[in-house]
N, C-alpha and C positions, 0 to 999 in steps of 0.2 A: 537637573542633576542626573547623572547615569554611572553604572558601574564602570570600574577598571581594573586592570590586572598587572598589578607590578610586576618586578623581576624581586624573586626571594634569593635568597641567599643563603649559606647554611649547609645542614647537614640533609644527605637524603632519607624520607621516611617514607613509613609506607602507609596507603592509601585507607581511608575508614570510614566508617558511617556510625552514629549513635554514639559519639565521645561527646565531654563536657569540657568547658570552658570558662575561665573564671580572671579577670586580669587585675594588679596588682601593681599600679605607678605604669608603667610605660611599657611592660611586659604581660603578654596573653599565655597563661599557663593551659596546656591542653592533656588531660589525660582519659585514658580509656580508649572507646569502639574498636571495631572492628568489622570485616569484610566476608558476616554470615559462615563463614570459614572454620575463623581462630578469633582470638583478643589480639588487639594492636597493644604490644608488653612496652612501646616508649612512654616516657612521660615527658612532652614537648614544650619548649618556651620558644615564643614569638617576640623576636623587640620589635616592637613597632615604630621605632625613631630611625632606627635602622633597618630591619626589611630582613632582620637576622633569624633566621629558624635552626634552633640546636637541640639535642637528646640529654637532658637531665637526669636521666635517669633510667633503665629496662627491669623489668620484671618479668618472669615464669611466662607462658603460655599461658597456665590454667589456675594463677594469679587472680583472687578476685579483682583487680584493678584491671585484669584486663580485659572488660568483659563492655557488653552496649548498654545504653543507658541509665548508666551512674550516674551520679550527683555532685556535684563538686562547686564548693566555695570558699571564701578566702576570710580570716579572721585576725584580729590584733588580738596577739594576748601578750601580755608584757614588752608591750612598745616592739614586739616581734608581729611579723605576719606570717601567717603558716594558713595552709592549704588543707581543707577538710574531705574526704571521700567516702560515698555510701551509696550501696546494693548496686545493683546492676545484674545482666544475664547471661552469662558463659558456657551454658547447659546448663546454669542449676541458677535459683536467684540468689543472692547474698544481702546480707544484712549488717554484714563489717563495715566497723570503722575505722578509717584509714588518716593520718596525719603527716604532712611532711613540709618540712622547715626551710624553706628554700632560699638556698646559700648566695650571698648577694657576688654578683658576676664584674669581672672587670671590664667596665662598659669602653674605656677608652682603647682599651687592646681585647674586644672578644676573640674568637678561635679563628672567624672567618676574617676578620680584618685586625693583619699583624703586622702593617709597614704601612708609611705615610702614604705611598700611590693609594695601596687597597682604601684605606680612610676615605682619599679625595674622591675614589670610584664608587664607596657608600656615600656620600656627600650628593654625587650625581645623580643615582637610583631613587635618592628620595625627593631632590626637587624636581627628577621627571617625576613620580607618581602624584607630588603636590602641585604639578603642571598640569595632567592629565584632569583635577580637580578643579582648579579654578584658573589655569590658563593665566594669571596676572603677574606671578613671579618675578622679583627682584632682586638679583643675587648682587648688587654693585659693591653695596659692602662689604658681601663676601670676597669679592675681587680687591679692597683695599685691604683686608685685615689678612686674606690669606691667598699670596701670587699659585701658589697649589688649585684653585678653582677658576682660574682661568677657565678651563674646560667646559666649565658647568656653561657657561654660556650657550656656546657653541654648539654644546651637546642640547640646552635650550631649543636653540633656533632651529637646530636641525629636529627634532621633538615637533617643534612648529606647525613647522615645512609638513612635518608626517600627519599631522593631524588635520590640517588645512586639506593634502593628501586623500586624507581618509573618508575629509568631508565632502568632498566632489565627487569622489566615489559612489559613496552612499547617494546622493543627489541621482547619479547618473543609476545605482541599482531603484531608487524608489520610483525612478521615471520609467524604467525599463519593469519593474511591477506592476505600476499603473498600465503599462501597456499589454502585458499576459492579462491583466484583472479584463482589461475592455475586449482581447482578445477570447478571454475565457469566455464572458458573457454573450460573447457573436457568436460562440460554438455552442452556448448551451440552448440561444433564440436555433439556431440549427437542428438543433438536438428535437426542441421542440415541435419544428416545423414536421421532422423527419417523423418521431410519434403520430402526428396528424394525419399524414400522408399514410405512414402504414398502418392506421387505424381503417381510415377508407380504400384502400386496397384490401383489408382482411375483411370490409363488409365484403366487395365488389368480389371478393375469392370464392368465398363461404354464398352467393347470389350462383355465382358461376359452377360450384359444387354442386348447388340444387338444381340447375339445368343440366347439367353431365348426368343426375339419376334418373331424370324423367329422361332424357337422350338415350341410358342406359336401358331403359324399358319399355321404348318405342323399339330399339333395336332387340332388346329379344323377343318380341312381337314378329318383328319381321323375320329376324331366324326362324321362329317357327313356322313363318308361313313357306319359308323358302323349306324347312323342309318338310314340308305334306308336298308341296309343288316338286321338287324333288323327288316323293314316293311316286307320283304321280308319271313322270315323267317313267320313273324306271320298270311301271306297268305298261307304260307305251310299246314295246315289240309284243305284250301278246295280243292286246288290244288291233293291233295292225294283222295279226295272223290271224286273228277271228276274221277283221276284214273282208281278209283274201281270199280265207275259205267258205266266206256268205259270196263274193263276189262268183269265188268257181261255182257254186251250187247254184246261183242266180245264172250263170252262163250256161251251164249243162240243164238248165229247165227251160229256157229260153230254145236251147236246142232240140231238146224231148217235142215241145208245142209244136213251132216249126215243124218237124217232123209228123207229126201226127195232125197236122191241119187238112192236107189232100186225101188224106184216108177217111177224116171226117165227109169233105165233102162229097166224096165218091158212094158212100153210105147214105149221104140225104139225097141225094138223083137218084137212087133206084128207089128209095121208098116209094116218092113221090110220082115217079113211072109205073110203079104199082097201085098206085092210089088211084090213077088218071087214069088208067087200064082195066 
């Protein structure tokens, strides 16, 4: 079994949430809700044989009838059925009781179907929805008692046609699902893999970070040696002129000796000629 959605017919109303509903032979009386806004002021009836949605009736805005989640049910009081209404919330709660008698309609000629075609075209709307339902439909007799339904066949088969349609469709979206599902599943083992991978690269980073700080502290190690060697270097010109000025005093004393060598020996010959003498 699955849902479906007729084609309604009727008058246009407007949209609600938190109304009641209560039905009554072949008719779905709807009154109340509303859209957080305002109250919805119709009071609606559904025929359900026909697919018919009409306005029985408007009230006030601020109407307690027209308010969300009221109560509404249906009663026989004197071989009458009449419609009962209470509390509900419109900005304020209410606790009235509401009564209304509801005037029996002329089903062979409603508002929306008022010429034999329209009839034959309600006739159609509801054996598609009771198509849509159990697919087994039999209109033949409808075809001997009334040359007017012809159509319904046709309109049938082509109904068929669309659902058969609809159902290869779906075939073809649940196969093309199954394949996003299996796809999805190959990207999430991906996903996974990739997690792993960048787990052990964030060890291998965080390994490689602790070698850059010991790197970092060998290297300013050697900054500083480079710079004492540096100081060192840029003491080198006076170091070089102490040098050259031991080297001249070492040359000018060398020279002094020399010099003063023949005057020594010149001095020991005569002692010793005086010694001898």
């Amino acid at each position: 079994m699955e849902w479906s959605q007729p084609e309604i017919k009727g008058d246009l109303v407007t949209s609600r949430a938190g109304h009641a509903g209560v039905t009554i032979d072949e008719n779905w009386y709807i009154v109340g809700g509303g859209d957080n806004k305002s109250g919805a002021t119709e009071t609606l009836m559904l025929n359900m044989s026909k697919l018919a949605l009409s306005v029985l009736t408007s009230i006030k805005g601020r109407d307690p009838l027209a308010s969300e989640g009221l109560s509404v049910c249906s009663a026989l009081v004197e071989s009458e059925n009449i419609l009962v209404a209470f509390g509900g919330y419109n900005g304020k709660y209410n606790n009235e009781v509401f009564v209304m008698r509801p005037k029996p309609r002329d089903s062979a000629q409603p508002k929306i179907f008022q010429s034999p075609a329209a009839a034959a075209a309600a006739a159609s709307v509801t054996a598609a929805y009771a198509l849509t339902k159990s697919e087994k439909l039999d209109f033949t007799h409808l075809e001997d008692s009334n040359p007017k339904l012809v159509q319904v066949n046709s309109f049938q088969r082509d109904l068929s046609a669309e659902i058969n349609a609809i159902r290869e469709e779906k075939k073809v979206l649940e196969s093309s699902l199954a394949e996003v599902k299996s796809e999805n599943s190959d990207l999430m083992a991906k996903i996974d893999e990739t997690k792993n991978t960048y787990a052990e690269l964030s060890k291998e980073l965080q390994s490689v970070q602790g070698q850059l700080v010991a790197e970092r502290s060998r290297c300013a190690k050697l900054e500083a040696q480079i710079s004492e060697l540096q100081k060192t270097l840029e003491s080198m010109p006076s170091i070089e002129q102490e040098v050259q000025l031991l080297r001249r005093q070492k040359s000018a004393l060398e020279r002094d000796m020399e010099r003063a060598a023949p005057v020594q020996r010149q001095s020991s010959g005569g002692v010793w000629r005086w010694i001898g003498g």
